[in-house]
VOBA-1610 file (N, C-alpha, C; in pm, whole numbers, padded with zeros to 5 digits, always signed):
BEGIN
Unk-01540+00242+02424Unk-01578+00132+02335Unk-01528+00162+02193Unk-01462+00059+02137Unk-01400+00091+02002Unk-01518+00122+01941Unk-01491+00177+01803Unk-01613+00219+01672Unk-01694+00053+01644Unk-01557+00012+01594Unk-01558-00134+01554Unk-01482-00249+01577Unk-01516-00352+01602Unk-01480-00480+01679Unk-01512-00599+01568Unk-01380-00636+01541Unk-01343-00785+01457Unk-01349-00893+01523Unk-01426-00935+01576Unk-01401-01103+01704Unk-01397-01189+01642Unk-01305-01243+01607Unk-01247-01400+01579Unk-01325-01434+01426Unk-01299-01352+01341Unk-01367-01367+01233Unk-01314-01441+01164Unk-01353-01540+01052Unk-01302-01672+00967Unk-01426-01646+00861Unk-01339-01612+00755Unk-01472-01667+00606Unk-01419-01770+00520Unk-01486-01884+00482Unk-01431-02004+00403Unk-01517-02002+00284Unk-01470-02020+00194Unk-01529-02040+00022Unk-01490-02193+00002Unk-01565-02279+00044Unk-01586-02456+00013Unk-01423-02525+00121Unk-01300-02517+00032Unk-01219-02537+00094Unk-01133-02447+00139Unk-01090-02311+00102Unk-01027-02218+00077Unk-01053-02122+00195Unk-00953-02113+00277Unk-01020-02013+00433Unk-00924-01871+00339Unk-01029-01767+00345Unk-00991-01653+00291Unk-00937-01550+00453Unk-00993-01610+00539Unk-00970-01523+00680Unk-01008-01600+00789Unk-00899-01650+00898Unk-00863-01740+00986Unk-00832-01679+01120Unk-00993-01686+01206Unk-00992-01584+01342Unk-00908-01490+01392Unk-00938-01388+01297Unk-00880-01238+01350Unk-00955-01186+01356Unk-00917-01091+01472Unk-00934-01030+01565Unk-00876-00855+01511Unk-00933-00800+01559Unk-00899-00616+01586Unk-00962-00522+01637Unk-00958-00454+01675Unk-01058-00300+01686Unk-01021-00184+01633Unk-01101-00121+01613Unk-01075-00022+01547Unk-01145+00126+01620Unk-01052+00187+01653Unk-01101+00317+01755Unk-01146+00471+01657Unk-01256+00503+01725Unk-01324+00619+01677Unk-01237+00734+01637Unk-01231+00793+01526Unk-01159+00925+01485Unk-00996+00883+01395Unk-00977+00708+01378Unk-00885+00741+01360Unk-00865+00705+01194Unk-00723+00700+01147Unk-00728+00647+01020Unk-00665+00494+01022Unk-00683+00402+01013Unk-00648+00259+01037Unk-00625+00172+00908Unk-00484+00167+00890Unk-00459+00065+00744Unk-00430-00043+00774Unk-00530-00158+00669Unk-00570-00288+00639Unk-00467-00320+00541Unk-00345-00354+00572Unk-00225-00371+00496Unk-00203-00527+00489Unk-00101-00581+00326Unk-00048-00717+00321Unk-00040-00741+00208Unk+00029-00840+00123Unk+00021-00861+00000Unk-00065-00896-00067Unk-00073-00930-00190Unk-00202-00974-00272Unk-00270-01116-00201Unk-00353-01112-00189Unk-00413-01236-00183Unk-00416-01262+00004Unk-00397-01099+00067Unk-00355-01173+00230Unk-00535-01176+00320Unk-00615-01109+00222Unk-00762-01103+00267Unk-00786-00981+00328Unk-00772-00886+00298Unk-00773-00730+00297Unk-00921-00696+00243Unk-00979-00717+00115Unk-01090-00715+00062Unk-01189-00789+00109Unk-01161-00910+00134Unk-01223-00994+00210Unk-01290-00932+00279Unk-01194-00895+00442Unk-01232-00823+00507Unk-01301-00740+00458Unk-01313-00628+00380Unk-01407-00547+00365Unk-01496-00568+00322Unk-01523-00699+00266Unk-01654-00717+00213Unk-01720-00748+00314Unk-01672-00838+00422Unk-01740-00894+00569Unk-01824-00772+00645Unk-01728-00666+00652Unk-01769-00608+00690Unk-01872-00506+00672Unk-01876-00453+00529Unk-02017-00396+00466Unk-02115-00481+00418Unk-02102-00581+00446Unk-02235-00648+00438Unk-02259-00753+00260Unk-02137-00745+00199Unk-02140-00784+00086Unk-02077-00978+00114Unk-02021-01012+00199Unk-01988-01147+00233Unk-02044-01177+00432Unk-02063-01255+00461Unk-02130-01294+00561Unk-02019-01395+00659Unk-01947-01346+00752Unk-01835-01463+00790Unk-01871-01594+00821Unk-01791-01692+00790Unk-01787-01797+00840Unk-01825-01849+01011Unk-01775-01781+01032Unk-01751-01776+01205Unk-01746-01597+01270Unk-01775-01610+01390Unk-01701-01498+01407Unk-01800-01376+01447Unk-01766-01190+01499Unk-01857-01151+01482Unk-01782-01012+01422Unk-01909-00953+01392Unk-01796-00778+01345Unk-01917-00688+01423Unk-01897-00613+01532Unk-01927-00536+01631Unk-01924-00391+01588Unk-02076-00277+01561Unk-02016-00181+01521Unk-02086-00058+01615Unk-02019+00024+01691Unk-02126+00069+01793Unk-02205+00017+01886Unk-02093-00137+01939Unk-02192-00171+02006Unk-02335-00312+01972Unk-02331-00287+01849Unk-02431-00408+01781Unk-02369-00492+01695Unk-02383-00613+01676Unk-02341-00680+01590Unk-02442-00710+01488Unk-02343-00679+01399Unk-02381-00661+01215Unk-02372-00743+01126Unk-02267-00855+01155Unk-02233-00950+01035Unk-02341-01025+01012Unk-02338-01035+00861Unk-02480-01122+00791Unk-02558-01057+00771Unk-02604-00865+00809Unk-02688-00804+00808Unk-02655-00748+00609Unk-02749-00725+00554Unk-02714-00680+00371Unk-02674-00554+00400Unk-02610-00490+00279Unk-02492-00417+00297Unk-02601-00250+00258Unk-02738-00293+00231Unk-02767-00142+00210Unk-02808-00121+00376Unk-02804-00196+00475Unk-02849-00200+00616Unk-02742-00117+00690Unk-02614-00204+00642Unk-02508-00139+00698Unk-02489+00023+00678Unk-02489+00012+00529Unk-02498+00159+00468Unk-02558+00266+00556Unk-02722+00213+00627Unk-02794+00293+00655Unk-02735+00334+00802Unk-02635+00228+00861Unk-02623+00239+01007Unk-02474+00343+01007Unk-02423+00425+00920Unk-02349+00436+00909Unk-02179+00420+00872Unk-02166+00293+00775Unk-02080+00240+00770Unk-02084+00262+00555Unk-02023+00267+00522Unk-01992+00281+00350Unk-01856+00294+00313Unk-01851+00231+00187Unk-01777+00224+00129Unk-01717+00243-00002Unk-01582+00290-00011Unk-01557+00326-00123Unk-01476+00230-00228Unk-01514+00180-00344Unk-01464+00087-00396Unk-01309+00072-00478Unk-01291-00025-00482Unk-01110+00008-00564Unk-01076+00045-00710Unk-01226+00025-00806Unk-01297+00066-00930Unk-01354+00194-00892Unk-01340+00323-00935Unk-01398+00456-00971Unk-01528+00383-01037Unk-01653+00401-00934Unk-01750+00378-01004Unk-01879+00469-00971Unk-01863+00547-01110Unk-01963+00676-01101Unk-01985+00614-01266Unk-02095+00717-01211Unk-02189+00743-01355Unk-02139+00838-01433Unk-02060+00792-01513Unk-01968+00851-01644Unk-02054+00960-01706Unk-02158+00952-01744Unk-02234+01008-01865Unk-02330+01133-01785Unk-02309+01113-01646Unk-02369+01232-01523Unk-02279+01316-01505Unk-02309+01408-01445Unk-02218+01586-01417Unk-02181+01534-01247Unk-02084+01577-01188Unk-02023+01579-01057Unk-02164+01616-00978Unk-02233+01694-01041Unk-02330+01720-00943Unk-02462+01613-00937Unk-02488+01592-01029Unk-02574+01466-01046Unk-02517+01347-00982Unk-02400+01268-00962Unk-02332+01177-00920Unk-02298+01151-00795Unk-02312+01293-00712Unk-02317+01345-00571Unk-02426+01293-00492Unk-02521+01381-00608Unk-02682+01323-00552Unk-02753+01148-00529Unk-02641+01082-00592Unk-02670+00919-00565Unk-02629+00902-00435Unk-02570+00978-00394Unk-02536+00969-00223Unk-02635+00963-00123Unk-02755+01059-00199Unk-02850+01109-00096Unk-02976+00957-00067Unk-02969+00870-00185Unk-03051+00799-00142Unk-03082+00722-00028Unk-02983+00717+00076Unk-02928+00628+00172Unk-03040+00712+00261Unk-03033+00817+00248Unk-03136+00900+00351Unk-03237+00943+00358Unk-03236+00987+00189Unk-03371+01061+00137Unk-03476+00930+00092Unk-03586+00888+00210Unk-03637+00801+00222Unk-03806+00883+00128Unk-03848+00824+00019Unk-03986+00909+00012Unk-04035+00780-00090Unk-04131+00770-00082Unk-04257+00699-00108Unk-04332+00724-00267Unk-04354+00691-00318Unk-04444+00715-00436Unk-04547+00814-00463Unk-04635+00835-00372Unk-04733+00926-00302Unk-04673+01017-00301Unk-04589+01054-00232Unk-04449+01185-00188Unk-04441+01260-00342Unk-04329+01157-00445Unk-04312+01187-00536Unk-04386+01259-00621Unk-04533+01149-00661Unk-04626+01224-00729Unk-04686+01367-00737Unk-04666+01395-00614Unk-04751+01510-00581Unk-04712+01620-00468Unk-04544+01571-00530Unk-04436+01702-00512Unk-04428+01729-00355Unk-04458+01619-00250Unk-04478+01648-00121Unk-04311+01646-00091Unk-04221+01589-00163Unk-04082+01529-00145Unk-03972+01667-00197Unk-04068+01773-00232Unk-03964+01914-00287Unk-03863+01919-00183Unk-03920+01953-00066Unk-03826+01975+00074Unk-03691+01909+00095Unk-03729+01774+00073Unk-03612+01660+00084Unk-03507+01701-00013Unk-03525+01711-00151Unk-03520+01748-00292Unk-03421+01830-00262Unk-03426+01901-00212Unk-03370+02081-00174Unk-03278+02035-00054Unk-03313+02001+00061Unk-03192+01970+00118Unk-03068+01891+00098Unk-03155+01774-00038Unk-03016+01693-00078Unk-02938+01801-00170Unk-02977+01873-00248Unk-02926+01932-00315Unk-02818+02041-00224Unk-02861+02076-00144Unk-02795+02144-00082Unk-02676+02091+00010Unk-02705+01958+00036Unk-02580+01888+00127Unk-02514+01864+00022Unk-02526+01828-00119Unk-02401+01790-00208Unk-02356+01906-00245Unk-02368+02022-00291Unk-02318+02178-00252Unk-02218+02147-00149Unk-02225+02153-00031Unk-02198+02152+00071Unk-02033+02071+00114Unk-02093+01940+00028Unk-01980+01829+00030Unk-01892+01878-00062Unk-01985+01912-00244Unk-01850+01921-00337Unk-01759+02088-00260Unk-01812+02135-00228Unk-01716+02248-00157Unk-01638+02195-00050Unk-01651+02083+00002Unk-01547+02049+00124Unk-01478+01988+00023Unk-01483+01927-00044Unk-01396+01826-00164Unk-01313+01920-00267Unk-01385+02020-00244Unk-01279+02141-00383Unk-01357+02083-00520Unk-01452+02057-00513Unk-01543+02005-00668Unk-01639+02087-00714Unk-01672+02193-00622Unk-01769+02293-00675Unk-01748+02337-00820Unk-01658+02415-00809Unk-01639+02463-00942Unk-01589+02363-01081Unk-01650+02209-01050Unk-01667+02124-01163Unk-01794+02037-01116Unk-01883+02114-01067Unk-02046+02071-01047Unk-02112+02027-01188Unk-02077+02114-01265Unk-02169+02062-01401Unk-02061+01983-01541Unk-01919+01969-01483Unk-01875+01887-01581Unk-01892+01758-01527Unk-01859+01685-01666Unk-01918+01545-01647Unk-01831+01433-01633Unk-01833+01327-01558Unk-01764+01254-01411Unk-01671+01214-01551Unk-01702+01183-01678Unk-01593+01082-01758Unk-01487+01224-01799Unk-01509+01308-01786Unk-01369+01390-01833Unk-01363+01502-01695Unk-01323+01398-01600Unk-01275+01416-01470Unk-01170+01393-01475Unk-01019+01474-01426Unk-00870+01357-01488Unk-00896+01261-01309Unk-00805+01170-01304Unk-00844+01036-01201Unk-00830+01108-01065Unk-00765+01190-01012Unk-00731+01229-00910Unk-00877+01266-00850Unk-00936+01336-00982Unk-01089+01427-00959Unk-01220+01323-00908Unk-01185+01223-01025Unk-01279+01094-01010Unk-01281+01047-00902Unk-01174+01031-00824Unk-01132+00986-00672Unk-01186+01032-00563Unk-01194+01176-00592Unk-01222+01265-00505Unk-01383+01285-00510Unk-01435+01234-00625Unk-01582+01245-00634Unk-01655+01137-00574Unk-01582+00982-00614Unk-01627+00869-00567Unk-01645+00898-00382Unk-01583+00958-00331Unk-01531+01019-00191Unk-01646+01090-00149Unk-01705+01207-00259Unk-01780+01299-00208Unk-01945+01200-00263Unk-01975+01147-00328Unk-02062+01038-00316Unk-02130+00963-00157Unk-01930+00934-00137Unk-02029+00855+00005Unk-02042+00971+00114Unk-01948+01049+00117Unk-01977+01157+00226Unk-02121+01203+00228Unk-02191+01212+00107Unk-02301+01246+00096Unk-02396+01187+00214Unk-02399+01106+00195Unk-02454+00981+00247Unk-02465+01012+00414Unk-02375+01063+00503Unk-02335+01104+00574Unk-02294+00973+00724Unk-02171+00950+00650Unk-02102+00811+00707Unk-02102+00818+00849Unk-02034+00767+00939Unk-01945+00759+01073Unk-01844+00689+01075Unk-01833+00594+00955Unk-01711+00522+00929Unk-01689+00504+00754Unk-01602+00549+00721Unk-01570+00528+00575Unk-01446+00392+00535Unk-01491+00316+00447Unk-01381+00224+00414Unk-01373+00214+00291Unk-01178+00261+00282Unk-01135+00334+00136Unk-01083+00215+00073Unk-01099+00146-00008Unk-01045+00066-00095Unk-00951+00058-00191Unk-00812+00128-00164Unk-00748+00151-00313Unk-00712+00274-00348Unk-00794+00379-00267Unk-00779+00514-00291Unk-00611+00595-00375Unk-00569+00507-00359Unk-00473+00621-00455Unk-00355+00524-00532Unk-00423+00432-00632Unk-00390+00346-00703Unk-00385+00380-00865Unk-00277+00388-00911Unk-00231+00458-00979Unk-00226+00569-01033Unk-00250+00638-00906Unk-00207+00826-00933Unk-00080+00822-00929Unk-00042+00969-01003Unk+00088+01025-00961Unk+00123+01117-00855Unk+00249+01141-00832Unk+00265+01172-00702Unk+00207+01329-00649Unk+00115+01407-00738Unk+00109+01497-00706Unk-00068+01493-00696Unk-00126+01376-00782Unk-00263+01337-00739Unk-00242+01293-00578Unk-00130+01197-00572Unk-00159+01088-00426Unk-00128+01147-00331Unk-00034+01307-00331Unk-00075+01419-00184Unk-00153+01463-00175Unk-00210+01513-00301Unk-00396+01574-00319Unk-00441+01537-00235Unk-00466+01384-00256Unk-00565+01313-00237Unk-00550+01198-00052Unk-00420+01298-00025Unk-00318+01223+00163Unk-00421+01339+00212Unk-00405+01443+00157Unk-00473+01646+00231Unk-00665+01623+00252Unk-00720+01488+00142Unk-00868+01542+00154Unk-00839+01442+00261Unk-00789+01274+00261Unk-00787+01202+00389Unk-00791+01287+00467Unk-00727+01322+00512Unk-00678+01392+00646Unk-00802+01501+00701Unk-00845+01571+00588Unk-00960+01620+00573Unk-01093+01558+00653Unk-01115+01479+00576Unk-01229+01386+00586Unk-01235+01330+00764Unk-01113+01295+00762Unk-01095+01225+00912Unk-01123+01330+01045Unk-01023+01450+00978Unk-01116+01566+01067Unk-01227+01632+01100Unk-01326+01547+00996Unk-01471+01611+01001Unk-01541+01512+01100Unk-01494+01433+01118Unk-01519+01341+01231Unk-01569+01179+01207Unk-01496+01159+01056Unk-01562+01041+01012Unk-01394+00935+01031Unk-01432+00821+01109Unk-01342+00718+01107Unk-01299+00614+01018Unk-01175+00591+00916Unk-01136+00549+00802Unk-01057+00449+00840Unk-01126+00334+00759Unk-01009+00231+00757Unk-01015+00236+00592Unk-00833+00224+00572Unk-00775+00227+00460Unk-00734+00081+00424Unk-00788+00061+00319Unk-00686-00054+00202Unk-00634+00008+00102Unk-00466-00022+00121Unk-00397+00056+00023Unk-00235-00004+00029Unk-00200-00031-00131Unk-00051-00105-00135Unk+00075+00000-00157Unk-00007+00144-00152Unk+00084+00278-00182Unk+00137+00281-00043Unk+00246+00265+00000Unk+00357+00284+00127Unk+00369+00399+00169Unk+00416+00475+00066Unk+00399+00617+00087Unk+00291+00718+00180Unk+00165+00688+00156Unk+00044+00715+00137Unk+00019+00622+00294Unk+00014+00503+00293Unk-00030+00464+00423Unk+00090+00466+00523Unk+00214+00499+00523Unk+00325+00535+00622Unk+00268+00700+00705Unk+00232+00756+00559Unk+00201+00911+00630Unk+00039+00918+00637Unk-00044+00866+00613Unk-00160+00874+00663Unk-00198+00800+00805Unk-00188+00699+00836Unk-00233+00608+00869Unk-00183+00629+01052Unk-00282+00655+01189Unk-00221+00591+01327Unk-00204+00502+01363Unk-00215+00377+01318Unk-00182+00244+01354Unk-00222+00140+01241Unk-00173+00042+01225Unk-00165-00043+01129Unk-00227-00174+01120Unk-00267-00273+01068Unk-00315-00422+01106Unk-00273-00491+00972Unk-00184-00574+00967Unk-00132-00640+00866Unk-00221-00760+00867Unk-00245-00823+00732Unk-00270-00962+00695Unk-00178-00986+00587Unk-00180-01137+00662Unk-00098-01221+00577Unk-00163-01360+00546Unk-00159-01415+00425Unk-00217-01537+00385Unk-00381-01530+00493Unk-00485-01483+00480Unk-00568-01464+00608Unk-00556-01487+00727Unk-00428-01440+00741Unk-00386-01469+00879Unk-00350-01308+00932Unk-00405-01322+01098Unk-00318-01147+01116Unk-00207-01155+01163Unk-00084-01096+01079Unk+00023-01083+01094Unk+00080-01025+01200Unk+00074-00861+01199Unk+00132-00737+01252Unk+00040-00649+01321Unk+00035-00594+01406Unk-00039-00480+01430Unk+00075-00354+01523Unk+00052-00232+01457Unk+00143-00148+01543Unk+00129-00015+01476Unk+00227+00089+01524Unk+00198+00193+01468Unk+00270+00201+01307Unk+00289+00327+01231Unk+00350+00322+01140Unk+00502+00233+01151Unk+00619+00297+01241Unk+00737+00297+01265Unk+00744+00165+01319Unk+00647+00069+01417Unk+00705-00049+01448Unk+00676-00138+01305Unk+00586-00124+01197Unk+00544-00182+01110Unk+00640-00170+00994Unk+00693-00102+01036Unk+00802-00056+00945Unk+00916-00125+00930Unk+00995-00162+01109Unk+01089-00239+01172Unk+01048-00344+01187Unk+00928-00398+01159Unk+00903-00509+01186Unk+00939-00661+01105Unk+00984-00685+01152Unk+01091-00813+01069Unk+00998-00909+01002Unk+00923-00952+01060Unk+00783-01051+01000Unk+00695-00973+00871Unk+00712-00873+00889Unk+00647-00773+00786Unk+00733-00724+00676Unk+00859-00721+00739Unk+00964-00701+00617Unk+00935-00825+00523Unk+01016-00905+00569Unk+00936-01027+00489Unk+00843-01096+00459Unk+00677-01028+00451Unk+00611-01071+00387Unk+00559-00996+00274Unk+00590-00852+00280Unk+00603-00741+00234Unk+00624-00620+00199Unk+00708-00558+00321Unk+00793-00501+00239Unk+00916-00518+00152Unk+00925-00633+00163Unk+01062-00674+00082Unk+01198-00726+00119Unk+01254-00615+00240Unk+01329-00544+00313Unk+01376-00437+00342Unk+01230-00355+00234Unk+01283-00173+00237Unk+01229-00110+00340Unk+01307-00034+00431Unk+01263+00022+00532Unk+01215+00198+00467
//
């Protein structure tokens, strides 16, 4: 059974169909790019799917249950999060403080709890899973500097260790390596690859070619909310309908 299942999904804003019954799946373990030009409903999609837009039609299948229309801190909780195309951390917090916003998804405690320190335990293990994460991320040793004089590559990599916190089964990257340079955007190909090996399944939105040619096992193009393409890197590559809607004609 795939992770996740797109059935005939359509979202309309009054007159305007942003996404016109597509269809996909998406299989466990892998990395899967949500590719197409501006405006082809890439975001869309991701909003449908974490719970931030509600489809028109249609269903989005995740493990088995269907989710669409469910609010997006629900999704969150069922394993599904996301990373946004805006670096959005708390500037004026330390890497390690900014980590710990991760933990809320789990660290469930009550008022009662709080008051009267019954919640130390919890306290201590979140602290200890973001340890845990900024060392899989290479951020340890910038635990106590603070997220705004992070250079972007770092910020990236934190927004990352945020949701890992959380402790996903499916991550969806938004943008991830949008205007780095080329020695941030391998950094940052090595934690993918990373991440995917820890056993969490990624679908990528991303207009860096580079970056989704060598990351990515199979592909799903949109075009105008329509689905275009689907294939591996190399047929997406040759693919003539895709040349011309975006790549240009550069192979």
């Amino acid at each position: 059974m795939p992770v996740l299942e797109i059935k005939n999904v359509t979202k309309q804003f009054g007159g305007l169909t942003a996404l016109n019954d597509i269809s996909f799946n998406i299989e466990e373990g892998e990395i899967r790019g949500l590719i197409g030009p501006n405006g082809a409903g890439k975001s869309t999609m991701f909003k449908n799917i974490a719970g931030f837009y509600a489809p028109t039609k249609g269903s989005i299948v995740y493990q088995g249950k269907q989710i669409e229309g469910k609010k997006p801190h629900t999704i969150s909780e069922l394993g599904i999060v996301r990373t946004f195309q805006e670096t959005t951390l708390f500037q004026e917090l330390t890497v390690f403080e900014n980590a710990l916003v991760g933990c809320h998804i789990n660290a469930r405690t009550d008022l009662f709890s709080a008051i009267f320190g019954l919640d130390r335990k919890k306290q201590k293990a979140a602290e200890e899973k973001v340890m845990e994460v900024l060392d899989f991320m290479g951020l340890s040793d910038r635990k106590n500097q603070l997220a705004s004089e992070l250079p972007l590559g770092s910020q990236r990599a934190l927004a990352i260790s945020v949701a890992l916190v959380s402790e996903p089964k499916l991550m969806l990257m938004d943008e991830p390596f949008a205007g780095m340079n080329p020695e941030e955007t391998n950094h940052m190909m090595d934690l993918t690859r990373k991440v995917r090996e820890s056993g969490i399944t990624i679908v990528l939105v991303e207009h860096d070619m580079k970056a989704v040619m060598g990351l990515c096992h199979y592909l799903t193009v949109l075009n105008f909310g329509q689905l275009l393409a689907e294939g591996t890197p190399e047929e997406i590559r040759n693919n003539d309908k895709v040349i011309e809607a975006y790549l240009g004609g550069a192979n």
